[in-house]
Kinemage of the C-alpha trace (Angstrom):
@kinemage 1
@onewidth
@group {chain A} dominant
@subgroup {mainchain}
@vectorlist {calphas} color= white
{ca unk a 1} P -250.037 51.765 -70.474
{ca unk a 2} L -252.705 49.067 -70.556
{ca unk a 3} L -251.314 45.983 -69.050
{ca unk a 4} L -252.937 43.656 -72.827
{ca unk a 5} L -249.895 46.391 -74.244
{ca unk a 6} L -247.911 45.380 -71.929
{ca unk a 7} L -248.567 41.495 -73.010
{ca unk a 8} L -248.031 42.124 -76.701
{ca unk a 9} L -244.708 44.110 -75.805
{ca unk a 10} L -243.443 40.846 -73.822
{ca unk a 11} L -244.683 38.687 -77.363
{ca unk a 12} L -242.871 40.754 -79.495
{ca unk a 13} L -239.359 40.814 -76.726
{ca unk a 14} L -239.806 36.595 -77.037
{ca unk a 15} L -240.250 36.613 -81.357
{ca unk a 16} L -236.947 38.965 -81.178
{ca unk a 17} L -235.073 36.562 -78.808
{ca unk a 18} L -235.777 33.876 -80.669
{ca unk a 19} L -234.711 35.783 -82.930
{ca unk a 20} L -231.250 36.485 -81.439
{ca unk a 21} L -230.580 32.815 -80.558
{ca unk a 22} L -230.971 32.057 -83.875
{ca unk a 23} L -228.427 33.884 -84.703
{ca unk a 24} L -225.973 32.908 -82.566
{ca unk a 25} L -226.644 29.294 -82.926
{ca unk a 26} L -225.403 29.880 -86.856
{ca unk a 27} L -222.152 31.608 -85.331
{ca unk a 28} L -221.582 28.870 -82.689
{ca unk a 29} L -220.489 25.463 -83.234
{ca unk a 30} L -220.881 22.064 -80.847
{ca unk a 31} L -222.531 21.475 -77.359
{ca unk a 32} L -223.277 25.408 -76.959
{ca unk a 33} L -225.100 25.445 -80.509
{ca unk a 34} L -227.443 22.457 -78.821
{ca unk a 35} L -228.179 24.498 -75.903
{ca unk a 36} L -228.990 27.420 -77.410
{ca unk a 37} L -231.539 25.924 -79.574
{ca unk a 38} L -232.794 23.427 -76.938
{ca unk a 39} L -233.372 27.345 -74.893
{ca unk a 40} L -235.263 28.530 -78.491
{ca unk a 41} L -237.247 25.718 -79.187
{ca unk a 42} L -238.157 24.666 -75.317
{ca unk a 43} L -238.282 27.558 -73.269
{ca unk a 44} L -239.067 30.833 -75.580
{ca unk a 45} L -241.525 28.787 -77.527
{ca unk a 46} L -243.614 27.752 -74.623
{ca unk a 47} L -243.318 31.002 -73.300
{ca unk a 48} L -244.239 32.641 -76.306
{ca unk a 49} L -247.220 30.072 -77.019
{ca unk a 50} L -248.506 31.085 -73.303
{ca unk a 51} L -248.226 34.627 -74.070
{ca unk a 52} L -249.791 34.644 -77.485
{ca unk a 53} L -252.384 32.174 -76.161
{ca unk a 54} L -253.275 34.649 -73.282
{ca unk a 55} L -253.535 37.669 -75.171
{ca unk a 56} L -255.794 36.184 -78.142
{ca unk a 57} L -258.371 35.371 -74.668
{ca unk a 58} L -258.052 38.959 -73.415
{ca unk a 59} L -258.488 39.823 -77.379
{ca unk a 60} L -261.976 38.218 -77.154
{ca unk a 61} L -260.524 35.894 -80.364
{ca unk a 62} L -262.072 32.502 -80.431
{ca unk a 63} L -259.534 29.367 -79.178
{ca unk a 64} L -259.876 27.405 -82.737
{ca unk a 65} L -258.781 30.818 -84.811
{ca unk a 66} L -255.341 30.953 -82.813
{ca unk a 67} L -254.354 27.113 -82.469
{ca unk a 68} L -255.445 24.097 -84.327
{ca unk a 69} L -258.229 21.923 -82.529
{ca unk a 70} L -256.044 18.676 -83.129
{ca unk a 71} L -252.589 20.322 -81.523
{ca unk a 72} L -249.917 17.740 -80.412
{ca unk a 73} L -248.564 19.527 -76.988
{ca unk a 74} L -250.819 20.599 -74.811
{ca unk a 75} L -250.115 24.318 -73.737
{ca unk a 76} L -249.518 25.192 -70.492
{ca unk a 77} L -253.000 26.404 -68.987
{ca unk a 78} L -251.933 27.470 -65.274
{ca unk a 79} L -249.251 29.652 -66.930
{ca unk a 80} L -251.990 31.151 -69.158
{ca unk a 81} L -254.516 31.671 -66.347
{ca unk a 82} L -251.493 33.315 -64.210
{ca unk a 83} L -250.750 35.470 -67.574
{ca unk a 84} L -254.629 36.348 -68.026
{ca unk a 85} L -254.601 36.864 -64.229
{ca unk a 86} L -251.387 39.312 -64.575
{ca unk a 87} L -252.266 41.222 -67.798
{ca unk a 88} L -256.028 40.939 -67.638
{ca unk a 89} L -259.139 42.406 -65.153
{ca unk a 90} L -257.568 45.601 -63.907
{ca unk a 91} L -258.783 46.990 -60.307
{ca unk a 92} L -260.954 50.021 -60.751
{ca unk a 93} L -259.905 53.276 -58.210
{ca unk a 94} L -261.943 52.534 -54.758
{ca unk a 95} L -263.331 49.470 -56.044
{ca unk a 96} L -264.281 47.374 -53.329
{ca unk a 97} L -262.563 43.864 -53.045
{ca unk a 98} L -265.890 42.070 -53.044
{ca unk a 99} L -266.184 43.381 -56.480
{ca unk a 100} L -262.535 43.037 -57.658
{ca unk a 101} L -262.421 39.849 -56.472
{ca unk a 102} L -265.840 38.604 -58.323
{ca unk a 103} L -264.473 40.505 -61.393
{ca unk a 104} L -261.060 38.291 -61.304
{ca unk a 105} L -263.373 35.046 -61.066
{ca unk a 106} L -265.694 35.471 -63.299
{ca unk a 107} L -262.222 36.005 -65.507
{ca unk a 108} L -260.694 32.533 -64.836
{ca unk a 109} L -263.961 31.163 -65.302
{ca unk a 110} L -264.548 32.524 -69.204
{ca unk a 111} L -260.752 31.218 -69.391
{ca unk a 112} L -261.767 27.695 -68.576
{ca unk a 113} L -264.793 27.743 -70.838
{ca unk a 114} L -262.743 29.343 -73.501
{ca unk a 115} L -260.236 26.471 -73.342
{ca unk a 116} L -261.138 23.057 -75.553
{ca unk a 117} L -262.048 20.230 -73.946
């Protein structure tokens, strides 16, 4: 499986927790209602704005067609590189690690001329 499957498999696990917590949050009442949606709205949706935000890069889509220009949080761009780094420039079979290596930075460095600003 191609590891930018792999990424959009790990999107669609964080819509369907979200999901999930939603649901329990309606059958839950008090403190533990909080903390499941503090978990929903913190964690899953960074995570999921990471993940969504790496794949569109490995996608080839252009920055402004996945997020507004004028967004109030700033995402999390070390997570994204680490997720682009993960899920993105596979090693070739007896590719040398000169060339791997080159292949990985010239990655990271469409990343950061991908991002605004």
């Amino acid at each position: 499986m191609k590891r930018v499957t792999q990424l959009k498999v790990k999107i669609k696990t964080l819509a369907s927790e979200a999901g999930h917590i939603r649901l329990e949050e309606t059958r839950t009442h008090g403190a533990l209602r909080c903390d499941l949606a503090d978990h929903r709205r913190g964690v899953v949706r960074r995570e999921a704005r990471c993940s969504l935000l790496a794949y569109g890069f490995l996608r080839g889509r252009p920055y402004l067609t996945i997020e507004a220009e004028n967004t109030r949080v700033t995402p999390s761009w070390p997570k994204i590189g680490k997720m682009v780094e993960r899920f993105g420039v596979q090693r070739e079979p007896e590719e040398p690690d000169e060339a791997f290596k080159a292949r990985v930075a010239a990655q990271a460095a469409a990343l950061k001329a991908w991002r605004p600003g």
